[in-house]
C-alpha atoms as a printed R data frame, in Angstrom:
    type eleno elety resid chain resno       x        y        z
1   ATOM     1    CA   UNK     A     1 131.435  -88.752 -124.792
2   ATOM     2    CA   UNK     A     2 134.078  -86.349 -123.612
3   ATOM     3    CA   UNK     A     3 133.812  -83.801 -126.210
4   ATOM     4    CA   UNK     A     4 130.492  -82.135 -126.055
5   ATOM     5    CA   UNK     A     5 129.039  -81.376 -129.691
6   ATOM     6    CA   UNK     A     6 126.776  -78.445 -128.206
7   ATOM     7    CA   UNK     A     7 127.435  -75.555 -129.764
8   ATOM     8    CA   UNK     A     8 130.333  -76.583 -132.046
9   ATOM     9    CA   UNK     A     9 131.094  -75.122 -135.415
10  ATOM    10    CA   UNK     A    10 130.801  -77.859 -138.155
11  ATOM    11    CA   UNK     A    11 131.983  -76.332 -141.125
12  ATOM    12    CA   UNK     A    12 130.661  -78.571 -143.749
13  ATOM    13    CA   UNK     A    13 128.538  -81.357 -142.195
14  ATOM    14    CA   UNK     A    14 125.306  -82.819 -141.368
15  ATOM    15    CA   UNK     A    15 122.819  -83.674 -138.990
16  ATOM    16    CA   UNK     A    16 120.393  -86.293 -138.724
17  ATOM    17    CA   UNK     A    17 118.117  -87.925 -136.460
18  ATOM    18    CA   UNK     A    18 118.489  -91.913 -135.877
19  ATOM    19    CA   UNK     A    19 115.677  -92.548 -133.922
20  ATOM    20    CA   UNK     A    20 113.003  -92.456 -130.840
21  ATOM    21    CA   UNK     A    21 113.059  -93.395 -127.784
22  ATOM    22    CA   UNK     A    22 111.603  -93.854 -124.257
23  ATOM    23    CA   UNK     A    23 112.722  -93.780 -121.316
24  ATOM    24    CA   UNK     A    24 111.879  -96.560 -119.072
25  ATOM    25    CA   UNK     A    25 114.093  -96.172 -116.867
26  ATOM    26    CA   UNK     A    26 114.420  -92.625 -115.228
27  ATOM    27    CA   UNK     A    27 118.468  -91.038 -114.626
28  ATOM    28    CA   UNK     A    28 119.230  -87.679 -114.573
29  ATOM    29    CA   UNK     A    29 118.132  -85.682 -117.318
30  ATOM    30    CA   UNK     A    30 115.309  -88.097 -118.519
31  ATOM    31    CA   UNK     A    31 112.494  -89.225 -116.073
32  ATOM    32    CA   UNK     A    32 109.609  -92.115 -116.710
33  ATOM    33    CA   UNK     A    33 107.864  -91.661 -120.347
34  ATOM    34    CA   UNK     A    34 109.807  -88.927 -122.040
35  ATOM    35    CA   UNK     A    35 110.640  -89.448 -125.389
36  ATOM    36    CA   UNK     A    36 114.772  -88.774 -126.748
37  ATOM    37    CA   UNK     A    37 115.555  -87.914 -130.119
38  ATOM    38    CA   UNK     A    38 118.817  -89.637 -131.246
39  ATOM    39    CA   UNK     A    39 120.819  -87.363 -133.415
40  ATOM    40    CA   UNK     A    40 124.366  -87.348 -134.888
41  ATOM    41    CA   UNK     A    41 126.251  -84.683 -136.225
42  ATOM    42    CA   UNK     A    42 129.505  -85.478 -138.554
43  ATOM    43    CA   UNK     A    43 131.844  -83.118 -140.535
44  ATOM    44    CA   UNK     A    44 131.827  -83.726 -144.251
45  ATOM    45    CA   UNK     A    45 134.472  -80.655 -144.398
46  ATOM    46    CA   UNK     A    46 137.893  -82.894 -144.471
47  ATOM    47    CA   UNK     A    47 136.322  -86.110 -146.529
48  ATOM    48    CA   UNK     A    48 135.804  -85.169 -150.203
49  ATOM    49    CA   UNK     A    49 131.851  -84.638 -150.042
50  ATOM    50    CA   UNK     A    50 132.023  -88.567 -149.099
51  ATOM    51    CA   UNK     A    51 130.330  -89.379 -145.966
52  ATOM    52    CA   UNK     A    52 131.549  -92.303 -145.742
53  ATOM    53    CA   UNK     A    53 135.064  -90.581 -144.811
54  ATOM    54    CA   UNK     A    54 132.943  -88.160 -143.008
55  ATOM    55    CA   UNK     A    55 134.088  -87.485 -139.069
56  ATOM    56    CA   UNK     A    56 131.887  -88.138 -136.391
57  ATOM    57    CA   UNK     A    57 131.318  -85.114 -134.313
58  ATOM    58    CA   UNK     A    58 129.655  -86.389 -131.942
59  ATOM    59    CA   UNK     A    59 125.647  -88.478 -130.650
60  ATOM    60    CA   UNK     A    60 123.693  -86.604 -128.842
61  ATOM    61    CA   UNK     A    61 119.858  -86.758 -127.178
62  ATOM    62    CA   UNK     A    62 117.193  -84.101 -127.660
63  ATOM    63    CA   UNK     A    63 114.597  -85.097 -124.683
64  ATOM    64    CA   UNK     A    64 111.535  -83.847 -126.562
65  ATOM    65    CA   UNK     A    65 109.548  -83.935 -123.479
66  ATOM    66    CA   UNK     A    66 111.952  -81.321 -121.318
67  ATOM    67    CA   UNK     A    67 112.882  -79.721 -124.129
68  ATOM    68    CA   UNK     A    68 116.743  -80.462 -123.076
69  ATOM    69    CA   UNK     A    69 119.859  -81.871 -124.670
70  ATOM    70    CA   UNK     A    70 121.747  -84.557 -123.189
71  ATOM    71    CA   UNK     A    71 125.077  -86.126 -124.202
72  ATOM    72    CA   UNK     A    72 125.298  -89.632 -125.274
73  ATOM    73    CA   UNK     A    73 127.169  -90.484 -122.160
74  ATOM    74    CA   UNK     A    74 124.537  -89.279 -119.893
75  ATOM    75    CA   UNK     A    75 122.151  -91.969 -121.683
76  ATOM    76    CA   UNK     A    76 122.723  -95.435 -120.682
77  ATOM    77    CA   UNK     A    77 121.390  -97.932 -122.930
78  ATOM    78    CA   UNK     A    78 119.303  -99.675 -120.948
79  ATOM    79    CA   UNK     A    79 117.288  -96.780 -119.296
80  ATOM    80    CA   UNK     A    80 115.555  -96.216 -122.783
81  ATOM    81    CA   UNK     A    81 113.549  -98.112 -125.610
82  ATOM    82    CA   UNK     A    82 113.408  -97.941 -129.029
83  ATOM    83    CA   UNK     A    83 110.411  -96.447 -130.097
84  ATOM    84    CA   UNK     A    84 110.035  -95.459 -133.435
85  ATOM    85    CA   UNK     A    85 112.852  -94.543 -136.754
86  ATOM    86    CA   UNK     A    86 114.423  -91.560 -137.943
87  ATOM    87    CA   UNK     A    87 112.188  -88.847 -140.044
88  ATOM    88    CA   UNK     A    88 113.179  -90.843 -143.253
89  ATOM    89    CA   UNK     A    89 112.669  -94.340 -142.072
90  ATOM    90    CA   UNK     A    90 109.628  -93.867 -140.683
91  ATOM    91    CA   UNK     A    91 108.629  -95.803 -137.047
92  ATOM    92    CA   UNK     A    92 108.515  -98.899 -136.157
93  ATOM    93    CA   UNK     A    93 105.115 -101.280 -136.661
94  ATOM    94    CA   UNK     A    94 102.559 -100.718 -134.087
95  ATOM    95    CA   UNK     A    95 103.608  -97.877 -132.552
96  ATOM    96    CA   UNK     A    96 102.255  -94.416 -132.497
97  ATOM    97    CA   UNK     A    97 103.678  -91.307 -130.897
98  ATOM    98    CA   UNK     A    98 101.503  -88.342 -129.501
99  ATOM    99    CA   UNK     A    99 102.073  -85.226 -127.425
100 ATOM   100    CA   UNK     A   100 100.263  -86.041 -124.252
101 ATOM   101    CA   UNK     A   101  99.070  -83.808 -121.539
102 ATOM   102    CA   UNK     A   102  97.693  -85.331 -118.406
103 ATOM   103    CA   UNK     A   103  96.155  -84.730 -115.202
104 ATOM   104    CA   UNK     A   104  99.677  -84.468 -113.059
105 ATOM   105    CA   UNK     A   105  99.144  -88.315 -111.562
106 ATOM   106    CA   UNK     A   106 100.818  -89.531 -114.940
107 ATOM   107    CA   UNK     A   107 103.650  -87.504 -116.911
108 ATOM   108    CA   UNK     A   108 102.786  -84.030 -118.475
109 ATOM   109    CA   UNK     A   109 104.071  -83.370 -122.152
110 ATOM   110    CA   UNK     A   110 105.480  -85.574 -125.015
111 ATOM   111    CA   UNK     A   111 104.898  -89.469 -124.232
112 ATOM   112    CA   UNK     A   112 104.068  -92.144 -126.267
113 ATOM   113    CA   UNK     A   113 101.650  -95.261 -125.766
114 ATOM   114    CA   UNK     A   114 100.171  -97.433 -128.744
115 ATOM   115    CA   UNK     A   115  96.835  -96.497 -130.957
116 ATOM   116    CA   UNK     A   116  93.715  -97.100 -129.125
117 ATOM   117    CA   UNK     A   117  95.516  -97.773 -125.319
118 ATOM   118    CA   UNK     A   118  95.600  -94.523 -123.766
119 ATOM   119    CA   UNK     A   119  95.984  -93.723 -120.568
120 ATOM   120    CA   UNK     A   120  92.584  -92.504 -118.203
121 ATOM   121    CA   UNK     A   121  92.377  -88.278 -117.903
122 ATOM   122    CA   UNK     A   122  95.017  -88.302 -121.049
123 ATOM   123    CA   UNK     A   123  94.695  -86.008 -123.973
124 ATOM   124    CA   UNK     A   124  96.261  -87.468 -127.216
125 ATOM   125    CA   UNK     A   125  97.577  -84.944 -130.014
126 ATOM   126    CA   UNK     A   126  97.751  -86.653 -133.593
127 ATOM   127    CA   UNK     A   127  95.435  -88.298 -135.788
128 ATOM   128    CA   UNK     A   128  93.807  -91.834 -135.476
129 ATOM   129    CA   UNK     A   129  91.719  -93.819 -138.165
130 ATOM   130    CA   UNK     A   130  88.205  -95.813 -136.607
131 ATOM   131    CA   UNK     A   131  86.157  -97.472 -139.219
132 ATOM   132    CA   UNK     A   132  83.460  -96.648 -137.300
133 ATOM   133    CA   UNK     A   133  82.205  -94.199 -135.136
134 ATOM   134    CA   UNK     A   134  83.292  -93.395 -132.085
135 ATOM   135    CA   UNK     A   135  80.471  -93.307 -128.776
136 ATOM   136    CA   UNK     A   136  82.260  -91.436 -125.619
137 ATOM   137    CA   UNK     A   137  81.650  -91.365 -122.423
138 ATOM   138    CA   UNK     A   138  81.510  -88.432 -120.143
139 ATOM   139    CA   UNK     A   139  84.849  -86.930 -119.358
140 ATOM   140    CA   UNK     A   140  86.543  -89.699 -121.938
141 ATOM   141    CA   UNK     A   141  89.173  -88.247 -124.676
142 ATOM   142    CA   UNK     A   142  90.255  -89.469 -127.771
143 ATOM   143    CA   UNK     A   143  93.130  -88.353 -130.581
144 ATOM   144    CA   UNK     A   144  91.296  -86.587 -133.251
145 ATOM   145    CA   UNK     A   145  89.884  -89.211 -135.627
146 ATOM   146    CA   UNK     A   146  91.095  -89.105 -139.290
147 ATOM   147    CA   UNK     A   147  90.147  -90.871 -142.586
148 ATOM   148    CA   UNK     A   148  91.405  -93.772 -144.437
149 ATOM   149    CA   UNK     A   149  94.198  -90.948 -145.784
150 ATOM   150    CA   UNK     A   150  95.279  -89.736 -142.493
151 ATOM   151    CA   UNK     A   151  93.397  -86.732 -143.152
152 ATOM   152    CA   UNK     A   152  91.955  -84.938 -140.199
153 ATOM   153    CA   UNK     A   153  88.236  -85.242 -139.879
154 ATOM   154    CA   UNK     A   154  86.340  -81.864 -138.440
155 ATOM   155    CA   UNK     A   155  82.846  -81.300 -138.003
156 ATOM   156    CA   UNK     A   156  81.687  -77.889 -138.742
157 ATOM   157    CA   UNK     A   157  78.346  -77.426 -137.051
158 ATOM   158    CA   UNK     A   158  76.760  -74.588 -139.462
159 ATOM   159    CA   UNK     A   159  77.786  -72.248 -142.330
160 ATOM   160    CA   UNK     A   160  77.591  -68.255 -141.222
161 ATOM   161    CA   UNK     A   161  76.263  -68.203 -145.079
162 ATOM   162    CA   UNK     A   162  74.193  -66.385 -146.327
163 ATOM   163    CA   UNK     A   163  74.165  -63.854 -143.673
164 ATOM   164    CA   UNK     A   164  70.771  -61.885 -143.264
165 ATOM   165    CA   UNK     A   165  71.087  -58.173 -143.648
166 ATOM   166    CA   UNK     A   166  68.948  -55.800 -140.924
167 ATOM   167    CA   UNK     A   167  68.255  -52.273 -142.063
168 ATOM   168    CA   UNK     A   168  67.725  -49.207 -140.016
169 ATOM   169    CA   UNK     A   169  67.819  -46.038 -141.342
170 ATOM   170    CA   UNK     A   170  67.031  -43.874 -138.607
171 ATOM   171    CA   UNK     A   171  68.380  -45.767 -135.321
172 ATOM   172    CA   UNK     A   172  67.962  -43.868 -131.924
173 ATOM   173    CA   UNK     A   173  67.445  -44.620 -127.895
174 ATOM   174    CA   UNK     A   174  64.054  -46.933 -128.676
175 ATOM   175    CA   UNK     A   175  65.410  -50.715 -129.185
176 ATOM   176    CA   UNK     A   176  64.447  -52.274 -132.359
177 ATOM   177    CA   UNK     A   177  64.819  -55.731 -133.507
178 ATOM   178    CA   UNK     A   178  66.947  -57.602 -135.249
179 ATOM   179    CA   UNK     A   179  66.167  -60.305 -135.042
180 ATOM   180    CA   UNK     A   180  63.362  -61.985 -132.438
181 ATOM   181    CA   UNK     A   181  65.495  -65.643 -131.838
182 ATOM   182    CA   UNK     A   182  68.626  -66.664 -130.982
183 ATOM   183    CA   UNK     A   183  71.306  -65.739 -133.529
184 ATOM   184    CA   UNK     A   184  74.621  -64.895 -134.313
185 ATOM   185    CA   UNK     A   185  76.400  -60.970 -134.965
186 ATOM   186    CA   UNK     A   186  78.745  -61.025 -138.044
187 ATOM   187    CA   UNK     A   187  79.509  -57.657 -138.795
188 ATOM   188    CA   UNK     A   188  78.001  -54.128 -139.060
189 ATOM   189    CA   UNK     A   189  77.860  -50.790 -140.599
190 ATOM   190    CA   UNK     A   190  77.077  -47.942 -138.874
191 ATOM   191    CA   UNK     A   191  77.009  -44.321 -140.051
192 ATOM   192    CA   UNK     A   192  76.934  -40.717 -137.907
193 ATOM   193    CA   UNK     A   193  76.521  -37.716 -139.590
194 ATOM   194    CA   UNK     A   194  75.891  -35.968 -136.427
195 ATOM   195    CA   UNK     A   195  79.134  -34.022 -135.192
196 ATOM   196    CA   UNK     A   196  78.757  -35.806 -131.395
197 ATOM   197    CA   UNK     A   197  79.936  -39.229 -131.254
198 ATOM   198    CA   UNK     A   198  77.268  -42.080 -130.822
199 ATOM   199    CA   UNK     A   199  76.805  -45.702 -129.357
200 ATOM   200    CA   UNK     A   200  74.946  -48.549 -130.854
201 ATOM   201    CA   UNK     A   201  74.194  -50.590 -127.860
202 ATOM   202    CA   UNK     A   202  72.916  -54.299 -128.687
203 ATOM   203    CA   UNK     A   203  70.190  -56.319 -126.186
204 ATOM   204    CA   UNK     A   204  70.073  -59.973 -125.927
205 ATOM   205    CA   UNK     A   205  66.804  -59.234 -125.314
206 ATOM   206    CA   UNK     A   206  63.430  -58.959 -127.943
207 ATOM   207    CA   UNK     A   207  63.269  -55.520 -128.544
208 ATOM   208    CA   UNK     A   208  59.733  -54.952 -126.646
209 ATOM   209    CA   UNK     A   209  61.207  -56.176 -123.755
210 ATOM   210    CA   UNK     A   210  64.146  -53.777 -123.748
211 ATOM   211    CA   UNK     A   211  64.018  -50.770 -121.851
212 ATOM   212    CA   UNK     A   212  67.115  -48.460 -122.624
213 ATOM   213    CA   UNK     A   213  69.349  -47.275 -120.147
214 ATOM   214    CA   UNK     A   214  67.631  -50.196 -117.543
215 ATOM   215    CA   UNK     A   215  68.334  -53.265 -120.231
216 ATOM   216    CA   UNK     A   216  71.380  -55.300 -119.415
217 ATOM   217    CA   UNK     A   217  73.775  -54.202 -122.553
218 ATOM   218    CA   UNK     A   218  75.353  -57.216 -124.570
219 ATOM   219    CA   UNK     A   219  77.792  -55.376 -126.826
220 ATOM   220    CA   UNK     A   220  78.168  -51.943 -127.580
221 ATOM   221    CA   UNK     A   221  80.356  -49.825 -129.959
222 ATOM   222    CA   UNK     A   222  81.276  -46.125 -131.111
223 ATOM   223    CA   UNK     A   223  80.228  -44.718 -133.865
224 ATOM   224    CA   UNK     A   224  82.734  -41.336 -134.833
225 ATOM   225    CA   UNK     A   225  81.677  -38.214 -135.151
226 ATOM   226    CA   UNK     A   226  81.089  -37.166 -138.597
227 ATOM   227    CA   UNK     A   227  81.796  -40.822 -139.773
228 ATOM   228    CA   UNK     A   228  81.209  -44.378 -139.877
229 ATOM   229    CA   UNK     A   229  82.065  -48.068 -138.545
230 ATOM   230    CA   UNK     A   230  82.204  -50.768 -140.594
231 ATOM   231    CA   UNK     A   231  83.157  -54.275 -139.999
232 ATOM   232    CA   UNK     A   232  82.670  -56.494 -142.223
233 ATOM   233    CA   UNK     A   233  81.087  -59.964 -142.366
234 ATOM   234    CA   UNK     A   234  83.862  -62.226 -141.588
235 ATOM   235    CA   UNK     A   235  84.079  -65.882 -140.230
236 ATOM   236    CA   UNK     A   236  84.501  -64.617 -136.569
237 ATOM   237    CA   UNK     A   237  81.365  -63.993 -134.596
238 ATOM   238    CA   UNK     A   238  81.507  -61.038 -133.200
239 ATOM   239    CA   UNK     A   239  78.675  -61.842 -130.530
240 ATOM   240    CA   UNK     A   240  76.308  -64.770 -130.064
241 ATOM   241    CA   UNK     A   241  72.898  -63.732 -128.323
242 ATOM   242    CA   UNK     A   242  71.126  -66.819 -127.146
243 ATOM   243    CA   UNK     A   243  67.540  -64.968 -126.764
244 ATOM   244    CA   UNK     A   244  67.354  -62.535 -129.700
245 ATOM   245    CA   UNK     A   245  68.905  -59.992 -131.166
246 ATOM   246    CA   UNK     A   246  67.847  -56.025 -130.245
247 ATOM   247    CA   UNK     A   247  69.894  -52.785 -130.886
248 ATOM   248    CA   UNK     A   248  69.405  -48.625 -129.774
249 ATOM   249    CA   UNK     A   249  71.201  -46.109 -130.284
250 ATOM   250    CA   UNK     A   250  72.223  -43.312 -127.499
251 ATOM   251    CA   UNK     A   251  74.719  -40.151 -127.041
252 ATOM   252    CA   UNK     A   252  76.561  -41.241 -123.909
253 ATOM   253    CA   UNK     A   253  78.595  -44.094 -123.374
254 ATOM   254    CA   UNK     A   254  77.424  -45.479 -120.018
255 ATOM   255    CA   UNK     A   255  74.783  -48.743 -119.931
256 ATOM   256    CA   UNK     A   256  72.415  -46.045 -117.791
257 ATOM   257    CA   UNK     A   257  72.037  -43.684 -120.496
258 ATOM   258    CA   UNK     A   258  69.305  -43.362 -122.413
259 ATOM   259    CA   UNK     A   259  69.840  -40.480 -124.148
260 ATOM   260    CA   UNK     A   260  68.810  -39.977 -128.109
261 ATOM   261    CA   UNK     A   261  71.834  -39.296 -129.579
262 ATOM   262    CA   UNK     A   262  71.966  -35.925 -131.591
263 ATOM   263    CA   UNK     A   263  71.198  -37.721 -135.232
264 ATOM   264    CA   UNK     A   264  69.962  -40.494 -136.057
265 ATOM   265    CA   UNK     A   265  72.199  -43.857 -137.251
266 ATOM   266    CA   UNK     A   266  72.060  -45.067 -140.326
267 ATOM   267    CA   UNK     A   267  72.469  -49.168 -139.453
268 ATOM   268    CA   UNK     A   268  73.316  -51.961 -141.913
269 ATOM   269    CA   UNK     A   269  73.265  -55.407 -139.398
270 ATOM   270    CA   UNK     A   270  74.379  -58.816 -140.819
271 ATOM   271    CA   UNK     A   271  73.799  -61.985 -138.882
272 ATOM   272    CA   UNK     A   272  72.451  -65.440 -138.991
């Protein structure tokens, strides 16, 4: 094609995608395993609305896997396969397509290969229905499995609901506990009426074990003068504590310090 369609004004026309395909064959442009997109483009704006009278602009390739366009010239018919039908026709029987990412021995980005055949050290993105389940091995990947529907199937492993609520109403530099087990931090409100700013300072730790201003610190945050922070239970964890759960209170910001802070903090604590 002598005429490049890149970038061309079409005043009235269309585009549309004619199919998928891989190259087996690799050429400049297009190496071993990337998947073209086969596209025309025609000009409606001389034909009466009738595409049958419609002028061809032009065929072009979108390789999918470089994220480059190539003219139809540049794509010789028997470097590439026919893998699958435009967005309206649906693909062929058989054949599924899948972004792939692999470990740099076989091609990195969009490839294709058929349901239930991939590749070794290959990471398949799409859906894929198993009547039954699925036993891996280590270091084995799979597409993510979906139902009869094509629905994807995801496991959630707990609920953060109901959250427990801690209450402290006078929190300074001696740890208390939250919670004695492992556990999850889902939000917090802490309130400073004292004029100096304060830090809540949370131990992964049970709180008779913790020794302010020696303790290794988990999370800590600062409470405003003369105010309040508030964060409120949401879906996101904001810390996971594998031993328990243990907070204090002190004036300065540093892990070392150990210093009551000037009033007490009031502490609402929700976690699970």
């Amino acid at each position: 094609m002598s005429d490049p369609v890149f970038n061309k004004p079409i005043p009235q026309g269309i585009e549309s995608t004619v199919g998928y395909y891989l190259v087996t064959t690799a050429f400049t442009g297009g190496v071993l395993n990337d998947v073209l997109e086969k596209k025309i483009a025609v000009d409606l704006s001389k034909s009466s609305q009738t595409e049958s009278k419609a002028t061809l602009l032009g065929v072009y390739y979108v390789n999918l896997t470089q994220g480059t366009l190539l003219q139809d010239s540049e794509v010789l018919a028997g470097n590439i396969t026919y893998i699958g039908g435009s967005a309206s026709g649906g693909g062929s029987s058989g054949t599924a397509q899948f972004v792939r990412i692999t470990d740099g021995t076989n091609n990195l980005g969009l490839g294709s290969t058929a349901v239930g055949t991939a590749p070794s050290n290959t990471i398949l993105g799409g859906t894929v229905y198993n009547s039954g389940t699925q036993t891996l091995t280590n270091g084995q990947t799979i597409a993510v499995q979906c139902d009869v529907n094509g629905k994807a199937l995801v496991s959630i492993q707990k609920s953060i609901f109901p959250v427990t609520q801690h209450q402290s109403l006078a929190l300074t530099n001696t740890a208390v506990s939250v919670k004695a087990t492992s556990g999850q931090l889902f939000g917090f409100n802490f309130v400073n009426q004292s004029a100096t700013v304060a830090y809540v300072k949370f131990y992964n730790i049970v709180s008779g074990s913790v020794t302010v201003g020696t303790s290794a610190v988990a999370k800590k945050v600062i409470v405003p003068a003369t105010g309040s922070l508030f964060i409120p239970v949401q879906i996101m964890i904001q810390h996971n504590f594998t031993t328990a759960i243990s907070m204090a209170a002190t004036l300065n910001y540093i892990d070392t310090d150990n210093t009551a802070p000037t009033n007490t903090i009031y502490a609402d604590v929700y976690y699970n």
